[in-house]
N, C-alpha and C positions, 0 to 999 in steps of 0.2 A: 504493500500500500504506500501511494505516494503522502510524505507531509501534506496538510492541508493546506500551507501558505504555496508549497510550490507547485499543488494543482490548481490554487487559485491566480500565482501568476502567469501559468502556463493557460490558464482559460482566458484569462485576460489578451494575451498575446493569440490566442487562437481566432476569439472577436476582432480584433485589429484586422490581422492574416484574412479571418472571412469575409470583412468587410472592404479589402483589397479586390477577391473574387468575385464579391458579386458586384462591385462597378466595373471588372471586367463582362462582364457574363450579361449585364443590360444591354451591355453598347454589341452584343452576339445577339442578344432578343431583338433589339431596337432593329435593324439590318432583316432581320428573318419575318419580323412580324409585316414590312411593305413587301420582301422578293420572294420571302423563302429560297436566301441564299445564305449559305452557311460559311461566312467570312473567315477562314481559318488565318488571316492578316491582322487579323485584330490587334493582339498582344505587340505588331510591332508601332500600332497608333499610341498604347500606350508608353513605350520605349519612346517614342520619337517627341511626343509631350514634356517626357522627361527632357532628355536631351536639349530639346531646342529650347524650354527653360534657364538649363545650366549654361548653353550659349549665348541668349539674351543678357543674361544676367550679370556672368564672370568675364564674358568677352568682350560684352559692348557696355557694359557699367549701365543697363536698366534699373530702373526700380523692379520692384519683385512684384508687384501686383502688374505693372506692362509686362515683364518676360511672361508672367503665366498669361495672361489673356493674351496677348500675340502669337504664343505658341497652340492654344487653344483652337485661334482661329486661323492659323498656317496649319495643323493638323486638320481643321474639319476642311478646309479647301483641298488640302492632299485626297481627302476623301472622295472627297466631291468630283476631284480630276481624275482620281483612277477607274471610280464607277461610269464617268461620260466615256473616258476612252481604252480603257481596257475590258468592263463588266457589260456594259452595255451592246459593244458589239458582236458580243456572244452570248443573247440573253434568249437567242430559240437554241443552244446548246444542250443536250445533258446535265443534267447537275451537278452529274462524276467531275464533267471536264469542266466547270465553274468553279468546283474546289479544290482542283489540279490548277487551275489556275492562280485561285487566293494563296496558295500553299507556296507557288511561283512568285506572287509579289510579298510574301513573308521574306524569302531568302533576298528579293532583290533589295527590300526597304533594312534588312539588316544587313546584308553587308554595304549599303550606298551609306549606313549612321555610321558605321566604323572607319569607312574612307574620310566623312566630313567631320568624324566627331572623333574620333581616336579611338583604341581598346579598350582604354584604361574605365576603371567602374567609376561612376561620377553620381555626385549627391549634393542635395538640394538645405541650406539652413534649415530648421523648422520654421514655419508661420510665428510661433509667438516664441521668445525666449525666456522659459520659465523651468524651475526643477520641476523632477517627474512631481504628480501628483501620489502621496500616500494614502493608501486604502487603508490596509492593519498590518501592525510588524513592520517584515519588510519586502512585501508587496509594494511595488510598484506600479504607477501607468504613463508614461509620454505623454505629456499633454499634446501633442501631434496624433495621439494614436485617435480621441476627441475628434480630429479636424474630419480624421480619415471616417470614422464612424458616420457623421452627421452627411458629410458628405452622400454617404449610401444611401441611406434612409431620406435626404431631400431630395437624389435623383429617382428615387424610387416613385416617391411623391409627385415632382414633375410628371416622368413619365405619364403615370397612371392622369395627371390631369389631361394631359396631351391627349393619350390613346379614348379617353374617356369622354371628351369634353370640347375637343377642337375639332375643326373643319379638316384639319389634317391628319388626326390619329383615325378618324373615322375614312378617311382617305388612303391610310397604310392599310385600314382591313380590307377597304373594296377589293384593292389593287391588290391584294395577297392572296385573297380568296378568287377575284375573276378578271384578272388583267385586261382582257378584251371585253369584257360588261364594263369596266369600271371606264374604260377609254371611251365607250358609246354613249355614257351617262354625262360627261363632260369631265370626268376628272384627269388629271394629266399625269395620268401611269406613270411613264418616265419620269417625270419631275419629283414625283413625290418619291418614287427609289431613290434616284442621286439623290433628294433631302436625307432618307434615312442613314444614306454612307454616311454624306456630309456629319448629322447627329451624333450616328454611332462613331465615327473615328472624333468628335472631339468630345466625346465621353470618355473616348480611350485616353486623352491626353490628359483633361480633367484626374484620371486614375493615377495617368502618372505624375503627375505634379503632387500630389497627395499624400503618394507615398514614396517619394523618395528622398521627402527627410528622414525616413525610418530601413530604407533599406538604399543599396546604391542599387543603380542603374549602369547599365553599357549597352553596346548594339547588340549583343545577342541573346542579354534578358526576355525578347519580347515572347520567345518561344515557346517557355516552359511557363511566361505567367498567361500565355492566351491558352497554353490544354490547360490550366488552370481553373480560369475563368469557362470555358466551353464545360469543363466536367459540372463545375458550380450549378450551370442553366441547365445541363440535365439530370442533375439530381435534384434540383427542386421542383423542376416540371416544365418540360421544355416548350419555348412560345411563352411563358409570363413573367411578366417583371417582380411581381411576389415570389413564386420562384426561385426565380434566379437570385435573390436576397436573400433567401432561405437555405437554398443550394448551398451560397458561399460561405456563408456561419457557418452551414452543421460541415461543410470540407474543411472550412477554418481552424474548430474545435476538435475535431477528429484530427485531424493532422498535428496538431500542436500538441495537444494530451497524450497524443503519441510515442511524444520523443520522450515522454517519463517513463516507459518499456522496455522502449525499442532502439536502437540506435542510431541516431541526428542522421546520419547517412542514408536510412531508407525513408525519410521521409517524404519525398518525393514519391516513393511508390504509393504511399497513404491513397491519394487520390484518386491513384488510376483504381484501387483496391476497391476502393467505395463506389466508386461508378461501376464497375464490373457489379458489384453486388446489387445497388440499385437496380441497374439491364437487369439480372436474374431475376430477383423478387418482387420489382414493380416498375417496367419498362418504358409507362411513364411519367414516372418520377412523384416522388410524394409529392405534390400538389397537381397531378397530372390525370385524376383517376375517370374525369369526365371527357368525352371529347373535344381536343383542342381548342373547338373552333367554339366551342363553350365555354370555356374556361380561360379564356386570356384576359386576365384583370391582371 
């Protein structure tokens, strides 16, 4: 049996960790919920958020609130340009070869950050400079880990106002569900896809700017935290942005609680473990039990 102060900072750091995952795993809903394309590039929007942060910031002497919104919206326009001209003109393709494709602009967006941004692992101040905050003992929490927290749970929120509430969420569903109805209705198929890259990759950078006061970043982070994020959105239920929040907590806490067992080194397997077990016992995902086309809240 673990101490109880080190299963409770081990929980603690597991919430942080899940809360990384599942504003990966939104910006994989957000993309899937207008094309149902399954962006396996994700992870490197979130790498490239980071980076172009620590570039604004350290190179050109920004303030830290320009580096993050400018890199924000230099990631959501990346987005925006590879869905008009790489995604788009292959969108009466297979889905195979759509994701043979995203898999193609993962390697090429990580090794183009490594030529422009270097090897070397790079990190971000925290937002506020404050000591940890103390729970009991000597439990600790980053006040950064806070930022990352709140973060999740208010894009969650957006989201859900968006898909729920606007001209445009109700726009991703037409267009997800009947591309060619939704085009004879008047809505503009294409536009509202390229919106959802454009969204979902500056969710991705949002992600990384959040968290890489608490962990470093480099070009070729983006790989292991987009299976990351993708296992997140299918273990909570894939297609919902609840979900996908859900997904990355309970991958967060399992993964963390872990390495008081097991040793730090296979942590990484943690997730793929869990997804595997998910696919066997409930294939679509604990919040998944209705169909999809029901259940996307």
């Amino acid at each position: 049996m673990l101490p109880f102060e080190i299963f409770l900072q081990l929980a603690i750091s597991g919430l942080t960790t899940g809360a990384i995952y599942s504003l990966i795993a939104l910006g994989f809903i957000t993309i899937y919920r207008a094309s149902n394309i399954l962006n396996l590039a994700q992870g490197e929007f979130v790498m490239l958020g980071a980076l172009c942060t620590v570039f604004f910031l350290e190179k050109l002497g920004c303030s830290y609130f320009f580096a993050a919104v400018s890199s924000i919206i230099l990631v959501a326009a990346l987005g925006l340009f590879l869905q008009r001209t790489i995604i788009h003109p292959l969108k009466d393709e297979p889905l195979l070869i759509l994701i043979m494709v995203t898999i193609g602009l993962s390697m090429v967006m990580s090794g183009s950050a490594g030529i422009l941004f270097g090897a070397s692992p790079q990190s971000l101040p925290p937002f506020v400079d404050a000591p940890p905050f103390v729970i009991c003992g000597s439990v600790r929490v980053n006040v950064q880990s806070f930022f990352v927290l709140g973060a999740a749970l208010f894009l969650l929120f957006i989201l859900y106002l968006l898909s729920q509430h606007t001209f445009i969420g109700k726009a991703m569903e037409a267009v997800s569900t009947d591309h060619l109805g939704s085009d004879l209705t008047g809505i503009p198929g294409n536009a509202i896809i390229m919106l959802s890259f454009g969204i979902s990759a500056g969710i991705g950078a949002i992600a990384g700017i959040f968290i890489t006061p608490l962990f470093f970043t480099q070009y070729n982070s983006g790989a292991i935290l987009g299976l990351k994020g993708f296992s997140a959105a299918v273990i909570g239920g894939w297609g919902k942005y609840s979900g996908a929040v859900l997904g990355g907590f309970i991958l967060g806490l399992v993964e963390s609680v872990s390495i008081g067992f097991i040793p730090a080194g296979y942590k990484d397997a943690i997730a793929f473990i869990v997804l595997l077990l998910i696919l066997y016992f409930k294939p679509k995902g604990i919040l998944g039990s209705r169909a999809l086309e029901e259940s996307r809240k």
